[in-house]
C-alpha positions as CSV (number, residue, x, y, z in Angstrom):
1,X,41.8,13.5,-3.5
2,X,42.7,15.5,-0.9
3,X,39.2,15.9,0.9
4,X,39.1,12.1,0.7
5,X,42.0,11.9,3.0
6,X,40.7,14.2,4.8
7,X,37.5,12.9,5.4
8,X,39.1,8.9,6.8
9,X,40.9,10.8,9.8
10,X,38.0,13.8,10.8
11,X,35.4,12.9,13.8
12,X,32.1,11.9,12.7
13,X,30.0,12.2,16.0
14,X,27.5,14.7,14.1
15,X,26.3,11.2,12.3
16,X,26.2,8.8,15.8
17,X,25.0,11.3,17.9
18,X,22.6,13.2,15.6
19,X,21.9,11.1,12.8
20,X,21.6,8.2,14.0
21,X,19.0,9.7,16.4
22,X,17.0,11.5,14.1
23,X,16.6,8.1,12.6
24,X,15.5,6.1,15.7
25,X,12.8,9.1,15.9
26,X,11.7,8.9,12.6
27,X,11.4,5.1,12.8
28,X,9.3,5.4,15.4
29,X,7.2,8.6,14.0
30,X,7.0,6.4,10.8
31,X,5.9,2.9,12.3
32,X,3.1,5.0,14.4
33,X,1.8,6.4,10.9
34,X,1.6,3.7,9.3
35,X,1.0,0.6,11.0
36,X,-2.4,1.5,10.7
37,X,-2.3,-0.1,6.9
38,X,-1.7,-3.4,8.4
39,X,-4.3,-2.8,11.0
40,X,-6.7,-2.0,8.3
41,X,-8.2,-5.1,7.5
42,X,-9.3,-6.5,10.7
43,X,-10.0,-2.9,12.2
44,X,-12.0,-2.6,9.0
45,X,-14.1,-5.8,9.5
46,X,-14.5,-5.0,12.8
47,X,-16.0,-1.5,12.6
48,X,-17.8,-2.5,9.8
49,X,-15.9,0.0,7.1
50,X,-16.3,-0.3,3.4
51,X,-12.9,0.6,1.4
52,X,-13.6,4.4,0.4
53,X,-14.5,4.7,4.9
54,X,-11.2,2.7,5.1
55,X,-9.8,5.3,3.0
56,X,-11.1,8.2,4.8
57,X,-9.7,7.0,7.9
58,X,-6.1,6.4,6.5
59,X,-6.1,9.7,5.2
60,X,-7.6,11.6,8.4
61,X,-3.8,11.6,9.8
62,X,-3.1,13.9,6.8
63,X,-5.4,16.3,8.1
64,X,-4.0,17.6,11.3
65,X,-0.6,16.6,9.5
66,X,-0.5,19.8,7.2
67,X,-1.8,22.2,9.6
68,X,1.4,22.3,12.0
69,X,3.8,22.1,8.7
70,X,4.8,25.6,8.9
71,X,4.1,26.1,12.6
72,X,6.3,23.6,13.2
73,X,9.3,25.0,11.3
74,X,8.7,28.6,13.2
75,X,8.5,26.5,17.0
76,X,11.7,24.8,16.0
77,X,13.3,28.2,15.4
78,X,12.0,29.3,18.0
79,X,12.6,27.1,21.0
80,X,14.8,24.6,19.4
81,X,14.5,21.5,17.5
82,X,15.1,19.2,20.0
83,X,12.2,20.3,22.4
84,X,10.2,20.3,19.1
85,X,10.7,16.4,18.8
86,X,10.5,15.7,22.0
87,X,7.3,17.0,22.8
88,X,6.1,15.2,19.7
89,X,7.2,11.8,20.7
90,X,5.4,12.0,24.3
91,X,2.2,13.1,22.1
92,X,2.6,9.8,19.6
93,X,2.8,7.3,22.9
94,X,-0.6,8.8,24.3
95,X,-2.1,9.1,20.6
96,X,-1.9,5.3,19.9
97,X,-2.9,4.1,23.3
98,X,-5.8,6.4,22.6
99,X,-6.1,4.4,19.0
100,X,-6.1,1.2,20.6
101,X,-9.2,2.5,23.1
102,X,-11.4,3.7,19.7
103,X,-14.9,2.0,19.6
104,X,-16.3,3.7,16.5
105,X,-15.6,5.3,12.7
106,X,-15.6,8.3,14.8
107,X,-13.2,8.3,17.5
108,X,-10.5,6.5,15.1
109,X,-10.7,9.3,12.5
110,X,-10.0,12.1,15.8
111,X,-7.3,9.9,17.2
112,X,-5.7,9.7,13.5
113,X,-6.2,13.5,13.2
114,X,-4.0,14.3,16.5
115,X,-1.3,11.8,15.6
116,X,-1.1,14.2,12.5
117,X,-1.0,17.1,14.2
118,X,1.5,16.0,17.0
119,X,3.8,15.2,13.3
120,X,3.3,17.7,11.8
121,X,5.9,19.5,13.4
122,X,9.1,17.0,13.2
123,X,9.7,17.0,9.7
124,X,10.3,21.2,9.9
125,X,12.4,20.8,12.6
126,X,14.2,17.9,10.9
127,X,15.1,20.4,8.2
128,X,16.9,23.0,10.9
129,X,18.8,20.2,12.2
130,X,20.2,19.1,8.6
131,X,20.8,22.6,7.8
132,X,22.6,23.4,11.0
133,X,24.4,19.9,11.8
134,X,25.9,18.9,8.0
135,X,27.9,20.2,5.8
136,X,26.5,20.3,2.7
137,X,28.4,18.1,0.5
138,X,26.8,15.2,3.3
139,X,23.4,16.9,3.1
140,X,21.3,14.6,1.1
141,X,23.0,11.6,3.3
142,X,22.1,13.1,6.3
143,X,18.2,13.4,4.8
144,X,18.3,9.7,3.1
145,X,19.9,8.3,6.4
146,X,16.3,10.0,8.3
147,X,14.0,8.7,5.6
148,X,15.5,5.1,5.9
149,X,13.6,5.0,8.5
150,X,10.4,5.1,6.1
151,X,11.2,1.5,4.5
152,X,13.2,0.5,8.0
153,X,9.8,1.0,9.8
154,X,8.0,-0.9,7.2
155,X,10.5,-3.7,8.0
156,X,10.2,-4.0,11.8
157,X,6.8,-2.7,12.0
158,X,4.7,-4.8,9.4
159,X,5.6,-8.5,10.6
160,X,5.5,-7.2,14.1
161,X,2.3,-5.5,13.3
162,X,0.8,-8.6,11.6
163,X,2.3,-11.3,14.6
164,X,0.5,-8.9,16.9
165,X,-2.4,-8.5,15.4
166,X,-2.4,-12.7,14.5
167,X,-1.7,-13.4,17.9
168,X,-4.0,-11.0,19.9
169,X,-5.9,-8.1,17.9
170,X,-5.1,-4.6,16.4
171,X,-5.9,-3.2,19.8
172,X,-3.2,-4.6,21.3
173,X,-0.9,-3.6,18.4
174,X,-1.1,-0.1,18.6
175,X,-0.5,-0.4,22.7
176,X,2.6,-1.9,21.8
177,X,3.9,-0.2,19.1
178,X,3.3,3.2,21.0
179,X,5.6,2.3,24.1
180,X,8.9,3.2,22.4
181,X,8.1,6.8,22.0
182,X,7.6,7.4,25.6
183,X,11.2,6.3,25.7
184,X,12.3,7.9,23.0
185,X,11.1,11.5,24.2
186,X,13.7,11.2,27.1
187,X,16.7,10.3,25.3
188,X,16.1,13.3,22.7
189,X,16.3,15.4,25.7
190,X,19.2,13.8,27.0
191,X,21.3,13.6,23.8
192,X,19.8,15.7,21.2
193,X,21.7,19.1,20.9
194,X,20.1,22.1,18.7
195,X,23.9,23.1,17.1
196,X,26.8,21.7,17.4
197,X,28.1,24.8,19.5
198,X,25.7,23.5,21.9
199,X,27.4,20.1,22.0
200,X,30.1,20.1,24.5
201,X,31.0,16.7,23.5
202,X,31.6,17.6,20.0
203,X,36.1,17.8,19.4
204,X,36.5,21.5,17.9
205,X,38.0,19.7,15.2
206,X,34.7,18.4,13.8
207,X,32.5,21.4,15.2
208,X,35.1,23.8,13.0
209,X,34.6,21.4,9.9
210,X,30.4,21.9,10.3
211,X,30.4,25.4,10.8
212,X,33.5,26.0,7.7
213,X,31.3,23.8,5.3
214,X,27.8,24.3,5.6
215,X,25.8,27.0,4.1
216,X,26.8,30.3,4.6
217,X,24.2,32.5,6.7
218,X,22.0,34.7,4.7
219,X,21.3,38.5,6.1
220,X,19.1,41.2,6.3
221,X,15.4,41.0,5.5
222,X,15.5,37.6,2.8
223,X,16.7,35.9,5.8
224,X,14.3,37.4,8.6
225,X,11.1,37.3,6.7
226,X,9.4,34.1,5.3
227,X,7.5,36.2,2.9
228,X,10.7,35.0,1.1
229,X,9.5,32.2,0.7
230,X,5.9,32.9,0.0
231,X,7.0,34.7,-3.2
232,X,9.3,32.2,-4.5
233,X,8.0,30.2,-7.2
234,X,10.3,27.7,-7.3
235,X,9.5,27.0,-3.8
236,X,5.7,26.5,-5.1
237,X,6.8,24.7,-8.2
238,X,8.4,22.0,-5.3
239,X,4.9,21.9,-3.4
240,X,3.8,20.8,-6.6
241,X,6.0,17.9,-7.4
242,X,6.2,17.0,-3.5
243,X,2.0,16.8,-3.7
244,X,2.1,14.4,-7.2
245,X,4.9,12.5,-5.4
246,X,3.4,12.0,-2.1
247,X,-0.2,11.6,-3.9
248,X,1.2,7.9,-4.7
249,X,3.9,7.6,-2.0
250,X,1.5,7.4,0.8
251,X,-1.4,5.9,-0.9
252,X,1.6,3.1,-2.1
253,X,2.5,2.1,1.5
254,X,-0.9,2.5,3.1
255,X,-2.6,0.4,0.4
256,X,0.1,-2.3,0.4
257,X,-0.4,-4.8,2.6
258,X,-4.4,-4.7,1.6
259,X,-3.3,-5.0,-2.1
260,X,-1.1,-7.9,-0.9
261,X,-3.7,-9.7,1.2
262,X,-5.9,-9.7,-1.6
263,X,-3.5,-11.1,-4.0
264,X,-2.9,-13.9,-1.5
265,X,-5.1,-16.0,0.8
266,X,-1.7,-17.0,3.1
267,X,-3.3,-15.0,6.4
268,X,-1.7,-11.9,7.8
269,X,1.4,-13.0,9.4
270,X,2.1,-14.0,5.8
271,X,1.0,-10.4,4.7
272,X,3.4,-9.2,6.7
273,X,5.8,-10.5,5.6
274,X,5.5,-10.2,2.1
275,X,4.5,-7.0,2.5
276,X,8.4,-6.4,3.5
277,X,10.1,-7.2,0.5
278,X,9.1,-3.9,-1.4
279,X,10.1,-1.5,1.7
280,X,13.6,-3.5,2.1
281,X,14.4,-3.2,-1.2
282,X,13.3,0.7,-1.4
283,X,15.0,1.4,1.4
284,X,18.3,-0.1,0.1
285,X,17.6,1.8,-3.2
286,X,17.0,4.8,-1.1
287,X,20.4,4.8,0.7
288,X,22.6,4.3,-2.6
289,X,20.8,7.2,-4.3
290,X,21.7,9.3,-1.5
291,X,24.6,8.6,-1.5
292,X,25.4,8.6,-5.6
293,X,23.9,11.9,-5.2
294,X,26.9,13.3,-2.5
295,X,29.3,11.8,-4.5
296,X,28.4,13.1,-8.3
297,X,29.4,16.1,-9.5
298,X,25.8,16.3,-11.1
299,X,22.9,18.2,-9.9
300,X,20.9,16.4,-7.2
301,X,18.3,16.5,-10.1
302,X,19.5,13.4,-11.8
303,X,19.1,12.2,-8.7
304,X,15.1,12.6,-8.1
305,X,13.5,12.6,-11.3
306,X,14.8,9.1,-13.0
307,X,13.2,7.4,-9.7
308,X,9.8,9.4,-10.0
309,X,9.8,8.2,-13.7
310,X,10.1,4.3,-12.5
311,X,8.3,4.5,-9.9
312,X,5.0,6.0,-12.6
313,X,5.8,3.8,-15.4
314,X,5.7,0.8,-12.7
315,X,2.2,1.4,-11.5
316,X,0.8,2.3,-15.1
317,X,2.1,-1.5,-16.0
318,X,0.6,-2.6,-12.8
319,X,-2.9,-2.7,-14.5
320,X,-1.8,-4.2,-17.6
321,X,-0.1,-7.2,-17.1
322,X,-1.5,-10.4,-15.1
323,X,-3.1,-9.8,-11.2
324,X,-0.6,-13.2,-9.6
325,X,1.0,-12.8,-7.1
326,X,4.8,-12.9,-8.4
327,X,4.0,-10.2,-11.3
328,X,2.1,-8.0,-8.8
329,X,5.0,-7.9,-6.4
330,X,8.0,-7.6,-8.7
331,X,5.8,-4.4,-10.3
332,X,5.1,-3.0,-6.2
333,X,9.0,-3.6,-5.7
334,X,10.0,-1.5,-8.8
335,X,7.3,0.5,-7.7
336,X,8.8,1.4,-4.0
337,X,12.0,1.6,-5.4
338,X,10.9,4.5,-7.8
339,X,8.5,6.1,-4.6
340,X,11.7,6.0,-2.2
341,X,14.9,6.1,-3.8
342,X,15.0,10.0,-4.5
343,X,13.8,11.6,-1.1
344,X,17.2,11.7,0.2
345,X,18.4,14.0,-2.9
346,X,15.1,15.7,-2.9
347,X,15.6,17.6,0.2
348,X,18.9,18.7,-0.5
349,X,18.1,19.7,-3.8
350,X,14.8,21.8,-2.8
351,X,16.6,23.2,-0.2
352,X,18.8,24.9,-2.5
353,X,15.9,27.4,-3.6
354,X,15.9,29.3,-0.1
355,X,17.8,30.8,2.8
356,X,18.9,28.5,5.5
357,X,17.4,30.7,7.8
358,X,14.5,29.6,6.5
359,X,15.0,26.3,5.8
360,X,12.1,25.1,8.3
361,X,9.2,27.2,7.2
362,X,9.9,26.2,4.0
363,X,10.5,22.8,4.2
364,X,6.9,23.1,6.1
365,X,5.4,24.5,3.5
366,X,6.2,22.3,0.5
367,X,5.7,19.2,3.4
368,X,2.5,20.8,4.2
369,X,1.3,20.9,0.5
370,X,3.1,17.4,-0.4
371,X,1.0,15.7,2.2
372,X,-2.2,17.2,1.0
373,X,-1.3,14.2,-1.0
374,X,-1.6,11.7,1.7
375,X,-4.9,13.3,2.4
376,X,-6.5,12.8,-1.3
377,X,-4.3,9.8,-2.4
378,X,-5.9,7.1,-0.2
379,X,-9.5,8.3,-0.6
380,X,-8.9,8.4,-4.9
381,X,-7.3,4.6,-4.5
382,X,-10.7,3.7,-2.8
383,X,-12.5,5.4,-4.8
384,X,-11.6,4.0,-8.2
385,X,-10.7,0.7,-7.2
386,X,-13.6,-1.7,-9.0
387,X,-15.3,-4.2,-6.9
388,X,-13.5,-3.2,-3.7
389,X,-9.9,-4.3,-5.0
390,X,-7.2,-2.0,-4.5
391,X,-4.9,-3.0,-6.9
392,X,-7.4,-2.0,-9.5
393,X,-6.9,1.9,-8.1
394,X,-3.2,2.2,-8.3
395,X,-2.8,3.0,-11.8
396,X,-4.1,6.6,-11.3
397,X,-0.9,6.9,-8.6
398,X,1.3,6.2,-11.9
399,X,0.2,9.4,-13.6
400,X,0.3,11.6,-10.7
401,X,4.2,10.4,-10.7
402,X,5.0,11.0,-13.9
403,X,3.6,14.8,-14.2
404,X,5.2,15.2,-10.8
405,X,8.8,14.3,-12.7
406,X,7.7,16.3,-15.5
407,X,7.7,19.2,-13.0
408,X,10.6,18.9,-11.3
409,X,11.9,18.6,-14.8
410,X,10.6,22.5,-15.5
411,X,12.4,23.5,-11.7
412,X,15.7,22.0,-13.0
413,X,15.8,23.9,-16.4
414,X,14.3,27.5,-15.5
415,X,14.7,28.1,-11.2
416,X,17.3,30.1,-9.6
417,X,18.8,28.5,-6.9
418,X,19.8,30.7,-3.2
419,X,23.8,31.5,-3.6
420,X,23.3,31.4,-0.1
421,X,21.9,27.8,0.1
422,X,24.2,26.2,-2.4
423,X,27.7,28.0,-1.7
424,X,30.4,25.9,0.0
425,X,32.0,28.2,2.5
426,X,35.7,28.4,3.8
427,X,37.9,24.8,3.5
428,X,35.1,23.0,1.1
429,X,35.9,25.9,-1.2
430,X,38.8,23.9,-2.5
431,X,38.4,25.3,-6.3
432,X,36.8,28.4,-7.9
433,X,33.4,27.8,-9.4
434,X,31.4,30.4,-10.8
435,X,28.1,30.8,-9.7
436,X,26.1,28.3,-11.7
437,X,28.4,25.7,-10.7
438,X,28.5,26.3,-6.9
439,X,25.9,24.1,-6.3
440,X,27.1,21.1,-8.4
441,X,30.8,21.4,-7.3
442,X,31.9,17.8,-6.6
443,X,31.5,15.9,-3.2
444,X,34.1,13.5,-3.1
């Protein structure tokens, strides 16, 4: 009980200043991804694009996405995070102005590509700043609190996108929805410090708490080299399940509103906003996992695979029971509930088999290799779908979820996890453990 007391009277800037920022940014790197999935259908009718085109182009984001995974987490490392995001967010603003300019199949699919590329890099340096910023009993908070901006974005962004879209055209939507991240840019370089040494706001109180109780620092050539991680099979084993995962994450929330807007004939203000109801509900599922997760004195395990399971068994019952509306949706809801839920857990769990030295070239790499999923995903749903309707081409998503679980299963039986990435250090250290607990020591 004593770190519970603890934890009602110590500072908690780390989470206003830098969590709550990181969010705003990912909100914004989110709603600039995928607002294109509401923009679909009219941009689709209006450059004349039959569904497996349509799915080319939602996936051509994917492809400059994966190529600056690991470059990314090296340029964070480098130069620091901060300039990292900052850069990126002046490169989203000029990507989607450049979107809302395209005249052809063509010119969308390059404009998609650079938004990819531009962030590509984020997510890397995302990773150094949860490493470096939070202890790690708050680690898969910290992670879930980022990726609520995944569902959050769907929120704000899908009615806005559809009223926009309703009320002028898709043009104009993507002129809008790029402003904020001209604005964005500046206040990362304001606010946005690398380390919380570098935070001259921060009371010594809480900086001594982050640097006592995250991970201690690995040394000598595991933590210099990422050939580390190259040679790590658990590291592959996560680029596995993070590719069957995100094969029906993205393909879930970039085929939505078309799968909605074929289940109903309401127009697309009303797409919008039914379209919500499966984001708000993941992303509420998404911050109670997290949390449950910090809290349990269970391996963040529990906490990923159950969702995946869902989230597969869900789309597999998608295509067997009635195409209405209500069953549709209720089955899309448990759906983004299984899809979301365990991403906050996932990173601190896969970031327990490496380093933190290394925690952003990893993270790139099993990023890089889980959004080859977002690149294949889209194109399959198209592909399969019968007689151009999309519902019909979700149930392949289910499977790809439920050998993703089985995976992950495999990683939690047989992998080594880093001593270095899972030991508390100093004050968290309130108990011995021995060394196969130190990772699952309790949180509360």
């Amino acid at each position: 009980m004593s770190n519970s007391s603890t934890s009602t009277t110590l500072p908690a800037a780390r989470w206003r200043r830098t969590g709550l920022l990181l969010f705003l940014v990912y909100l914004v790197a989110f709603a600039e991804r995928a607002n294109i999935s509401v923009a679909a259908p009219a941009m689709s009718a209006d450059l004349h694009l039959a569904a497996t085109a349509t799915g080319v182009v939602l996936s051509a984001f994917f492809w400059g996405y994966i190529l600056t995974q690991v470059p990314g987490g090296w340029l964070a490392n480098k130069i620091g995070p901060s300039k990292v995001i900052a850069g990126a967010l002046l490169c989203w603003g000029v990507v989607s102005i450049g979107q809302a300019l395209s005249d052809s199949t063509t010119a969308m699919i390059v404009w998609r590509f650079l938004m990819g590329l531009s962030e590509g890099v984020v997510w890397p340096a995302f990773a150094v700043m949860f490493v470096v910023w939070f202890p790690l009993r708050e680690r898969a908070r910290a992670a879930g609190l980022s990726l609520f901006a995944l569902p959050a974005s769907s929120i704000v962004m899908v009615p806005s996108a559809g009223w926009l879209i309703e009320t002028w055209d898709w043009r104009v939507m993507f002129v809008v929805q790029g402003l904020p991240a001209f604005v964005l840019a500046f206040v990362v370089l304001r606010y946005l410090k690398d380390s919380p040494e570098q935070d001259a706001r921060l009371s010594e109180v809480e900086r001594d708490h982050i640097l006592a109780t995250r991970a201690e620092r690995a040394t000598g050539a595991e933590a210099a080299s990422f050939w580390t991680v190259l040679k790590s099979p658990a590291v592959w084993a996560c680029c596995v399940v993070y590719f069957l995962w995100l094969t029906g994450f993205y393909s879930f929330g970039l085929w939505l509103p078309t799968v909605v807007g074929q289940l109903s004939s309401r127009g697309i203000g009303a797409v919008g906003l039914l379209s919500v109801i499966p984001f708000a509900v993941a992303g509420v599922a998404m911050l109670l996992n997290s949390r449950a997760a910090d809290r349990s004195a269970r391996p963040k395990s529990w906490f990923v695979i159950p969702p995946l399971v869902v989230g597969g068994i869900a789309l597999l019952l998608q295509q067997l029971l009635p195409a209405t509306l209500g069953v549709q949706l209720t089955l899309l809801v448990v759906t983004g509930i299984g899809v979301y839920a365990a991403f906050g857990p996932w990173w601190a769990w896969a970031l327990q088999y490496i380093a933190p030295e290394l925690a952003g070239q990893a993270s790139g790499m099993i990023n890089l290799m889980g959004s080859l999923g977002g690149v294949v995903g889209p194109v399959i749903v198209g592909f399969v779908a019968t007689e151009g309707h999309a519902a019909s081409g979700l149930y392949v998503l289910g499977f790809s979820l439920l050998v993703g679980a089985l995976v992950a299963s495999g990683i939690a039986r047989l992998a080594p996890r880093n001593r270095a990435a899972t030991t508390l250090a100093g004050a968290a250290r309130a108990k011995p453990t021995s060394p196969e607990r130190s990772g699952e020591v309790s949180q509360r």
